[in-house]
C-alpha positions in Angstrom: 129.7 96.0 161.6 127.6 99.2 161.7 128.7 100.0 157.4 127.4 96.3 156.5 124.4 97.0 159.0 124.0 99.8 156.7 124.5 98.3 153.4 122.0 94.9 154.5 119.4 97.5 155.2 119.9 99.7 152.0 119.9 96.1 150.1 115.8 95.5 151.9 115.0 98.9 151.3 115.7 98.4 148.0 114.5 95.0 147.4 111.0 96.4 148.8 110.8 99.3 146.6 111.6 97.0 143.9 108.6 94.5 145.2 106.6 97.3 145.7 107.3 99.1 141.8 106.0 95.3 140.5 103.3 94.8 143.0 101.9 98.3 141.7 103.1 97.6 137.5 101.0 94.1 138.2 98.1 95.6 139.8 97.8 98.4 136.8 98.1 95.9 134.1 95.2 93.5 136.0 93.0 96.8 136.3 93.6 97.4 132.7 92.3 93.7 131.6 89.7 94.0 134.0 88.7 96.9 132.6 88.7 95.7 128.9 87.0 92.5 130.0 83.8 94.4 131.3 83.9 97.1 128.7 83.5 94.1 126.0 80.4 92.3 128.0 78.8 95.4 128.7 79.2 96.9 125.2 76.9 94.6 123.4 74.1 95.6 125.9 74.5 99.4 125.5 74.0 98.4 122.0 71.0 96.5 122.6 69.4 99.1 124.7 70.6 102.1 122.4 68.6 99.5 119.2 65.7 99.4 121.1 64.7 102.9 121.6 65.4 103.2 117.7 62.1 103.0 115.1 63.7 100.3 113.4 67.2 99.9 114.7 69.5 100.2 112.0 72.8 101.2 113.0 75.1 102.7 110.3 77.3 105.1 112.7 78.3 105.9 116.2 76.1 108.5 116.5 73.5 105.5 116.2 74.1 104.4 119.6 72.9 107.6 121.2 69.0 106.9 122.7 66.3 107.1 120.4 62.5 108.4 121.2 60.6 104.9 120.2 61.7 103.6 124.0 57.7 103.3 125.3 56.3 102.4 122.0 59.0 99.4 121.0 58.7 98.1 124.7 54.6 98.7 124.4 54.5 96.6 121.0 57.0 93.6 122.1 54.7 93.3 125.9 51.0 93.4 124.2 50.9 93.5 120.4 53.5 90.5 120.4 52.7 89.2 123.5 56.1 89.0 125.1 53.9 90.2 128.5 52.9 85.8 128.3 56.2 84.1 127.6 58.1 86.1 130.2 55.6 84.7 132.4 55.8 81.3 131.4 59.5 81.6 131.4 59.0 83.1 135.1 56.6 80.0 136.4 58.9 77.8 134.3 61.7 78.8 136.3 60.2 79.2 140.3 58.7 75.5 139.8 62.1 74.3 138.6 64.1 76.7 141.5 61.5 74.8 144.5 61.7 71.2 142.9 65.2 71.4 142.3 66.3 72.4 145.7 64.2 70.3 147.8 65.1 66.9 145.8 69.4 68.0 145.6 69.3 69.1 149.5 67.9 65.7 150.2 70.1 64.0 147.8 73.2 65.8 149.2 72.5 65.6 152.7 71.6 61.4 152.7 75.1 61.2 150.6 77.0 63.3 153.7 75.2 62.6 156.7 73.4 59.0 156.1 74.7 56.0 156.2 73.6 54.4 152.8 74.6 51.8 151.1 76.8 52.2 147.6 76.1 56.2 148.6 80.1 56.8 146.6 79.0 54.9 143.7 75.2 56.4 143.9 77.1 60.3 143.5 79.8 58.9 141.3 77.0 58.1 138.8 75.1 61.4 139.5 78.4 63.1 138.4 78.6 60.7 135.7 75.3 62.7 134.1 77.0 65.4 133.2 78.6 63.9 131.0 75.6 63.3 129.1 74.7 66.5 126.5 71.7 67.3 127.2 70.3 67.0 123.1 71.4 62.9 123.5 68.1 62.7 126.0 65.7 64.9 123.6 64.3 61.8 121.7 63.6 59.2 124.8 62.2 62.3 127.0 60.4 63.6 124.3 58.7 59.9 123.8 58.4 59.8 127.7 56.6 63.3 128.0 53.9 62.2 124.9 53.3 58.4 125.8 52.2 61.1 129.7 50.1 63.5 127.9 52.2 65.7 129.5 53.3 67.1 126.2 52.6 70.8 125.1 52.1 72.0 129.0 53.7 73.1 132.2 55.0 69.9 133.2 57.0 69.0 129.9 59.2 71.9 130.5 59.9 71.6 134.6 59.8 67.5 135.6 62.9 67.0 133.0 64.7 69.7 134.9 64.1 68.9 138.8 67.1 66.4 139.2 70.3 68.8 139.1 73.7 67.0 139.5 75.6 70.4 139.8 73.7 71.2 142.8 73.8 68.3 144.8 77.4 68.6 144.3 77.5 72.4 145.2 75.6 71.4 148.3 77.7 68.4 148.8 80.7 70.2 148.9 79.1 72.8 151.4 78.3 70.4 154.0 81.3 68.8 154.3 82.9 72.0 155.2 80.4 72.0 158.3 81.9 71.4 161.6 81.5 67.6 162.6 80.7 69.0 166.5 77.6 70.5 165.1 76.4 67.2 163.7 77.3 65.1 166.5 76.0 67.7 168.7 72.3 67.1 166.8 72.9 63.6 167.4 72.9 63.3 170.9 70.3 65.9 171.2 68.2 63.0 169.3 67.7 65.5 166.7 65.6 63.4 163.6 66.2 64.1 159.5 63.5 66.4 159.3 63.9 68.6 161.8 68.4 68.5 161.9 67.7 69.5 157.9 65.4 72.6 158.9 66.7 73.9 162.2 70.6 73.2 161.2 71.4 72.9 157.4 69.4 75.2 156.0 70.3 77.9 158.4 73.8 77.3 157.9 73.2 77.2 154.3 71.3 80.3 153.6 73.8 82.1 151.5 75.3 78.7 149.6 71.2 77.9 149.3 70.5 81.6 148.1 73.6 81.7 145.9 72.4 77.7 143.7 68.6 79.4 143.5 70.3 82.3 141.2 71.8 79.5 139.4 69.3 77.3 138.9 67.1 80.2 138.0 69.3 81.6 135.6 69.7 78.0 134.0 65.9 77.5 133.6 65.4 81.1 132.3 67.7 80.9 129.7 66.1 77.6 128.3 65.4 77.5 124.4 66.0 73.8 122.8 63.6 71.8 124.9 60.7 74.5 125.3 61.1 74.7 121.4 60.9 70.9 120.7 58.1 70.0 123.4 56.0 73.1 123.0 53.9 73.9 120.4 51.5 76.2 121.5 52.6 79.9 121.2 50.5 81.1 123.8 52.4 78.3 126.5 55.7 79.0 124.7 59.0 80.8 126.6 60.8 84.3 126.9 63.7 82.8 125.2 61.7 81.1 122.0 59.6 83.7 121.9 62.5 86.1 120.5 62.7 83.9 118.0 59.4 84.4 117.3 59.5 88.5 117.3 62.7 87.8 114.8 60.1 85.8 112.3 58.1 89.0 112.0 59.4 91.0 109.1 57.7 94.2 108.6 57.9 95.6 104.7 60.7 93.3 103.8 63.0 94.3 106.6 63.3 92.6 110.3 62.3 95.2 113.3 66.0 95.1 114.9 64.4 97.6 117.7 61.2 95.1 118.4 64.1 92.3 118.8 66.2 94.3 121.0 63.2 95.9 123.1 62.5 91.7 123.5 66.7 90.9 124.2 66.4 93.4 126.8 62.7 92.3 128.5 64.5 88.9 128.3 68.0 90.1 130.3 66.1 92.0 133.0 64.8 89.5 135.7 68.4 87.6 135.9 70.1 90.4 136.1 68.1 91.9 138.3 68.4 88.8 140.7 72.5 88.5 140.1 72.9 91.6 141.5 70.3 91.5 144.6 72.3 88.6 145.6 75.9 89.0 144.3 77.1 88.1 147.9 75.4 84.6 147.7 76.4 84.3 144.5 80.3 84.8 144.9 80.0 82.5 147.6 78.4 79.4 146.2 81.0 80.0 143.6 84.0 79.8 146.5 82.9 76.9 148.3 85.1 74.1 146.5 88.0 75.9 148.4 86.9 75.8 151.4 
């Protein structure tokens, strides 16, 4: 008994060196793909911000990517002589009226579909699933008519109604609520707790991080908006971050496009998501984790 004693526990030793020999092989190659990943999303940025401290940006060898001395005047030209300064700001107002409208109308929307008792409620959030189906070009023409026949049309409100109702968020939040305990709710109901007040002393406390993580979303989402701003807008003074790099790409100066005025422009343009996404990574990695829970 005590040599197969011996022999069963050589066998486990074994067997967990072995596990331990793949655990650490599978752990190297993940870091190594991990590592490649990143190094290709981050490369085309370094790029970008190497271009835009360049006089005109032209990139012929490595030693191209090292930082030029044209930083303050390429950044200085895209913000006043080009007026980039105005279409970040439209893109920013643009996006903080769509952030607040979308959030109050899908936190109402999600919490009547949980909570409420209405009728066809299944059938009302099967449909509002059923819309994102729908790409988004197909709705151009009748919104477009919609937003002229308004006189809404070349102004704030063409490029934020269109974008208040969110089906992705009421379904984030949807999702979210359900994974609420049920004592809490019933708890609120016998306390005679109404709509108003169970929404802001109970959901949106217990939502903070889920409600933080959609508003990077949404933001994000509305930032990065180019078709519709394009089509609706025709003003250049009212017109977008995102179009308006279009616009510093139209300018060709002695025959030959200013690659550093574009990149000084790509980079103004990345700052404020970026910037948010990693403020609130936290929120972020949760609102992206929720379906499991």
């Amino acid at each position: 008994m005590n040599a197969l004693q011996r022999a069963k526990r050589r066998v486990d030793a074994v067997r967990r060196n072995g596990a331990k020999a793949i655990d650490t092989g599978t752990d190297g190659g993940v870091h190594v793909q991990l590592l490649a990943l990143v190094f290709l999303i981050v490369f085309p940025i370094v790029v970008a911000a190497a271009v835009s401290t360049k006089p005109q940006g032209i990139v012929t060898n490595l030693g191209d990517l090292l930082p030029g001395t044209h930083a303050v005047e390429n950044y200085r030209e895209a913000l006043v002589d080009y007026g980039f300064g105005r279409f970040m700001w439209n893109s920013l107002l643009m996006s903080v009226i769509v952030v607040v409208g979308k959030l109050i109308i899908s936190l109402l929307a999600a919490m009547a579909i949980v909570y409420y008792r209405v009728p066809y409620k299944n059938l009302v959030f099967l449909f509002i699933l059923f819309t994102l189906m729908l790409p988004v070009p197909v709705r151009f023409v009748p919104l477009f008519r919609l937003i002229s026949d308004l006189g809404w049309g070349n102004g704030l409100l063409a490029i934020t109604v269109p974008y208040l109702a969110s089906a992705t968020t009421v379904f984030i939040l949807r999702q979210h609520f359900l994974s609420i305990p049920s004592s809490v709710v019933e708890t609120a109901k016998l306390d005679g707790v109404g709509p108003a007040k169970f929404m802001v002393h109970v959901l949106i406390p217990m939502s903070k991080g889920v409600l933080i993580g959609v508003s990077i979303i949404m933001f994000v989402y509305a930032w990065n908006q180019y078709l519709w701003p394009l089509v609706i807008i025709d003003s250049e003074a009212n017109q977008v971050a995102q179009v308006g790099l279009s616009l510093l790409q139209g300018d060709v100066q002695g025959g030959q496009l200013s690659w550093s005025l574009v990149m000084a422009g790509s980079m103004l343009t990345l700052l404020p998501p970026l910037a948010l996404m990693i403020a609130f990574r936290k929120p972020l990695l949760e609102t992206f984790t929720i379906q499991q829970k």
